[in-house]
C-alpha positions as CSV (number, residue, x, y, z in Angstrom):
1,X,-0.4,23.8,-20.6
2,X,-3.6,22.0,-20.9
3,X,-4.3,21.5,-16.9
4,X,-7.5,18.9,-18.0
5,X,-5.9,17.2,-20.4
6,X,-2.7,16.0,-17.6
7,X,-4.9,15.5,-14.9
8,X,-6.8,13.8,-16.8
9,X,-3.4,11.6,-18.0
10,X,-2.7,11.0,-14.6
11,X,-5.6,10.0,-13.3
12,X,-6.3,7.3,-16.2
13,X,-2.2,6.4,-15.2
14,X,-2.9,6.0,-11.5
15,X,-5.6,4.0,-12.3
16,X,-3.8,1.0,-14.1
17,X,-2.2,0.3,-10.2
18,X,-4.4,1.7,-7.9
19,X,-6.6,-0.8,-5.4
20,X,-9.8,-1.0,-8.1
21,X,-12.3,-0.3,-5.2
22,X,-10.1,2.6,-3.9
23,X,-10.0,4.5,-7.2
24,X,-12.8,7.1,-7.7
25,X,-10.1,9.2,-9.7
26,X,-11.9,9.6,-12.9
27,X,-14.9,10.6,-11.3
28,X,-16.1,14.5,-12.3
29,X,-15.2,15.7,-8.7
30,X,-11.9,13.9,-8.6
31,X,-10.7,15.3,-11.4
32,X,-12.0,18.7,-10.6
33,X,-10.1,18.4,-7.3
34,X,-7.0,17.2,-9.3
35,X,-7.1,20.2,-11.7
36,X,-7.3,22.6,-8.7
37,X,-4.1,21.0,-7.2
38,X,-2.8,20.6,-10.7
39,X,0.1,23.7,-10.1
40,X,0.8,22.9,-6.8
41,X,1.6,19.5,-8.3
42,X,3.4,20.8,-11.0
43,X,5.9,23.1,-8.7
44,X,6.0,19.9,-6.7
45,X,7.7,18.1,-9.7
46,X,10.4,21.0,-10.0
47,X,10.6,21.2,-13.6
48,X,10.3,17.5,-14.1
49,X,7.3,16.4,-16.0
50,X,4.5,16.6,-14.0
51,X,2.3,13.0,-15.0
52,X,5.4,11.4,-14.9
53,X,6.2,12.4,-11.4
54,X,2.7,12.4,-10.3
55,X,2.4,8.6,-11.4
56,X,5.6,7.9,-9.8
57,X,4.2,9.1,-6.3
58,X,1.1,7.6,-6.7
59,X,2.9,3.9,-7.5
60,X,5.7,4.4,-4.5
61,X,2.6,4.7,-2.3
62,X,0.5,2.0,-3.2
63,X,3.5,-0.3,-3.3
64,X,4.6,1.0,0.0
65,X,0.9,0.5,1.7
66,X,-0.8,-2.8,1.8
67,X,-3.6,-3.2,-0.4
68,X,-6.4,-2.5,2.5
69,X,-4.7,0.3,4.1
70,X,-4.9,2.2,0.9
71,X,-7.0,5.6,0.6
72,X,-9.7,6.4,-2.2
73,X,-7.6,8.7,-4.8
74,X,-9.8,11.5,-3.8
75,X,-8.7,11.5,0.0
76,X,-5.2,11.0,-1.6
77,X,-4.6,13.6,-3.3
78,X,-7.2,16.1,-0.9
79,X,-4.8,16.1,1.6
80,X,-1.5,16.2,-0.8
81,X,-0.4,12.8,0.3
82,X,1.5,13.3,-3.2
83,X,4.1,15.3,-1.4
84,X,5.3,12.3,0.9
85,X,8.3,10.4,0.3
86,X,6.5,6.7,0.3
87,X,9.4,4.1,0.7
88,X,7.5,0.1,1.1
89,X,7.4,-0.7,4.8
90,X,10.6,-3.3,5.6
91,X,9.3,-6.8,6.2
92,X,9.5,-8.1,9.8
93,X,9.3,-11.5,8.7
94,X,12.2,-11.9,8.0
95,X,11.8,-14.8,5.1
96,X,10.1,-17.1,8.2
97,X,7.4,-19.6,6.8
98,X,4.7,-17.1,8.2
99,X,5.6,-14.5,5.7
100,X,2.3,-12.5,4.3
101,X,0.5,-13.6,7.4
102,X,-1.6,-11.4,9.5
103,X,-0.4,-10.7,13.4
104,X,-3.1,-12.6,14.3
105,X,-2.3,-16.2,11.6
106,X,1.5,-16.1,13.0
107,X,0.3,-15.8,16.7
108,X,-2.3,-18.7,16.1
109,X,0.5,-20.4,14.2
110,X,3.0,-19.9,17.1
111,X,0.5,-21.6,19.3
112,X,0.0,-24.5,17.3
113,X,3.5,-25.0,16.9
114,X,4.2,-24.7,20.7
115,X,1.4,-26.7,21.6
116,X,2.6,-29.9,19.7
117,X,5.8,-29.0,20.7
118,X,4.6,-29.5,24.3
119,X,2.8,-32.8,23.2
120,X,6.0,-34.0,21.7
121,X,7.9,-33.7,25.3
122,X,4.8,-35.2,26.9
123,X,4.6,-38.5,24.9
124,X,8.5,-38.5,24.8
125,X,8.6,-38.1,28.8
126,X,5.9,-40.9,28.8
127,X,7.5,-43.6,26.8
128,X,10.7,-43.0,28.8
129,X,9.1,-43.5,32.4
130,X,7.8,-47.2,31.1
C-alpha cells in the first residue's frame, strides 16, 4: 500500500471538518509525521480501511471538543489522540434559555435575572405598605 498517497487522503479528509486555524495537516512535517504513524494507524483500524477510520476519529473528536479546545492536527495525531474513544461531551444545559453560553454569560445572566427579581418584590412590597 501506498503509505503517502492515504496519509495524504486523510489529511485533505480531516481537513474539510477540522477548526481552519487548527489544521496544519497538509503541511510537509505533518504529513511526514502522519506517514510515520501511518501502520500504527492502520493496526489501529483492525482490518478496516484505514482513511475511513482515520476520518472517523478525527470527526468524533472535533464534534466531541468545542471548537477552541481543539488541538493543531500535528499535536493530534503526535500524541496518538486517534486511539481515543471521543464521544461529544453531554450538555448541562439542559435545553435552559442559556444554552451555548459560557459559565461566565449564565452566571451574569443569573444575576440579572435575580436582581430584577429582587426589584420586583421591592416595588411590590412598596405599593402594598401605601
Amino acid at each position: 500500500p501506498d503509505v503517502h498517497a492515504a496519509a495524504t487522503e486523510a489529511a485533505a479528509r480531516a481537513k474539510r471538518f477540522w477548526e481552519p486555524n487548527r489544521f496544519d495537516g497538509l503541511t510537509a512535517a505533518s504529513r511526514f509525521m502522519l506517514e510515520a504513524a501511518w501502520p500504527h494507524i492502520t493496526a489501529a483500524a483492525n482490518g478496516m480501511d484505514p482513511v475511513t477510520w482515520f476520518e472517523a476519529r478525527c470527526r468524533a473528536y472535533c464534534e466531541a471538543t468545542p471548537p477552541r479546545y481543539v488541538k493543531k492536527f500535528s499535536k493530534w495525531v503526535g500524541s496518538e489522540q486517534y486511539l481515543t474513544e471521543w464521544r461529544p461531551e453531554p450538555s448541562d444545559s439542559g435545553g435552559t434559555p442559556d444554552a451555548g453560553l459560557s459559565r461566565s454569560q449564565r452566571n451574569a445572566e443569573f444575576n440579572k435575572r435575580f436582581i430584577l427579581d429582587q426589584l420586583r418584590k421591592e416595588q411590590e412590597q412598596g405599593r402594598q405598605s401605601c
